[in-house]
N, C-alpha and C positions, 0 to 999 in steps of 0.2 A: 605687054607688061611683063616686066622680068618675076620669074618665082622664085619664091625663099629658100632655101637650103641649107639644113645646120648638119653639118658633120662631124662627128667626134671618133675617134680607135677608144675601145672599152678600155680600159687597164685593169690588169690585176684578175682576171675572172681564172676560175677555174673550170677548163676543158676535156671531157674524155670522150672516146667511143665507146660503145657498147655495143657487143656483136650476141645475138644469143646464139647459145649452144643450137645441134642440130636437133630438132625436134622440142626445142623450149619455146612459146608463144610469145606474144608482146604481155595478154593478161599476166602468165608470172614472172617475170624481168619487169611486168610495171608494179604489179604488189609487192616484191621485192623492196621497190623503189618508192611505194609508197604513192603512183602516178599511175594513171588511165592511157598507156600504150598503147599503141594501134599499128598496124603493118602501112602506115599512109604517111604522106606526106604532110605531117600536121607539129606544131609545136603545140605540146602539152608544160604545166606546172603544177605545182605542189605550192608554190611559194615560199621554197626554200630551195629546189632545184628546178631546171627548166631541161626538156627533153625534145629535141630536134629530130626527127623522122629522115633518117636520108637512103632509106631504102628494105626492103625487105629483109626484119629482125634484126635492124643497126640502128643507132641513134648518137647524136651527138649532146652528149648530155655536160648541162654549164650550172655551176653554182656560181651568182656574181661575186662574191665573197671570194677574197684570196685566203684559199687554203692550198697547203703544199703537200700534206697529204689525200683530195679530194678521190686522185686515182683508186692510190690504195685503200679507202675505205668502199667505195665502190664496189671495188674486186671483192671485198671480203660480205660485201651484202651479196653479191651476185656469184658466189663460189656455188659453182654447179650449173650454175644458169647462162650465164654470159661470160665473155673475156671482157678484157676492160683494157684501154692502152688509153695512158695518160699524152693528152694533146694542149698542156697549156702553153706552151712554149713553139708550136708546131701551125697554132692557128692566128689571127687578129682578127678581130672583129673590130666592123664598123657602122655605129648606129648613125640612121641619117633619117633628118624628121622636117617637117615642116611644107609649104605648099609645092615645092618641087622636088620632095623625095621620090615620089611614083614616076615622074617626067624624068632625072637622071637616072633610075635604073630601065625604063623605056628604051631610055635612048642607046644602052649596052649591053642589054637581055634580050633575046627572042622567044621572052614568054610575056604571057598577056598578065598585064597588072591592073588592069582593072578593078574597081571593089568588088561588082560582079562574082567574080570569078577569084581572083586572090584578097580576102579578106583575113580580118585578124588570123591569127593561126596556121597560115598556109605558109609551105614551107616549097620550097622550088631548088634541087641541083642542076645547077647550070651554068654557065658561063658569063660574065659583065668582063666587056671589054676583051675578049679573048682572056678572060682569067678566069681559072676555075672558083664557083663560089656557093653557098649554102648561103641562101638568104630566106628572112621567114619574116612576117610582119606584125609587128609586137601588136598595136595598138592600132585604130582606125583615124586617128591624128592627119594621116596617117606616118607610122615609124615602122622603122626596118631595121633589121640587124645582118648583118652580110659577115659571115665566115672568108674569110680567103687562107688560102696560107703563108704563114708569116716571110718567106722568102719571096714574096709577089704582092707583099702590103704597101710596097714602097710605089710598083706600079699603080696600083689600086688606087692609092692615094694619089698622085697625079692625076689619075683619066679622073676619077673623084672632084679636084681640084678643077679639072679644065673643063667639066662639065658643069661644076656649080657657076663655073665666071659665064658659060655662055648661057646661060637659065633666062 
């Protein structure tokens, strides 16, 4: 029995990093931010911004809303605390939902997706498809939102494509 797969590229979001200062923790870069930071691999929100984990005191932090100054307001909440490098134009995300979203990233990840083990909030850097990606799982639906970078969205979107037709 073939499974469902809906896929869409976000448009319009607004993208940055956040890197903290040496010696700055996730607790104040997340008060700052108004969000429950953690040094893990987890997506946190606020329900106004949304915060990606991808690594010890880094985040990739997204407001859905296109704002074209998102960086710089950022920067100026996190002066002293973190650097801030505006990534809206640098990344594409792709949300994919429905009963074969967990089966097409199986089939391009060599990490376990499982609910188990990768449930809401889990965030994974890795590789789908030989392409580098951030991918973290919105909802238990289950949905996913996958980062790649915009100059390898084009592949993305093909292995994407050729894995929903074999589903």
């Amino acid at each position: 029995m073939a499974e469902h797969l809906i896929h869409s590229e976000q448009e319009g979001w607004a993208l940055a990093t956040v890197m903290a200062r040496r010696a700055v923790g996730p607790a104040a870069v997340g008060a700052a931010l108004e969000l429950e930071l953690r040094d893990e691999p987890v997506a946190v929100s606020n329900g106004a911004i949304r915060a990606i984990g991808t690594g010890p005191g880094a985040w990739l932090v997204i407001d859905t809303e296109p704002d074209h100054g998102f960086a710089d307001a950022l920067q100026d909440r996190l002066e002293g605390l973190a650097s801030v490098s505006d990534q809206s134009s640098g990344y594409a995300v792709f949300r994919l939902s429905g009963a074969g979203a967990r089966t097409a990233l199986q089939r391009g990840a060599a990490i376990d997706f499982h609910p188990d083990v990768f449930a809401p909030g889990s965030v994974a850097t890795t590789a789908i498809a030989h392409i580098g990606a951030i991918v973290w799982q919105v909802d238990d639906s289950p949905t996913y939102d996958v980062a790649v970078f915009r100059s390898l969205s084009g592949s993305f979107r093909h292995w994407l494509e050729e894995t929903a037709a074999a589903l």
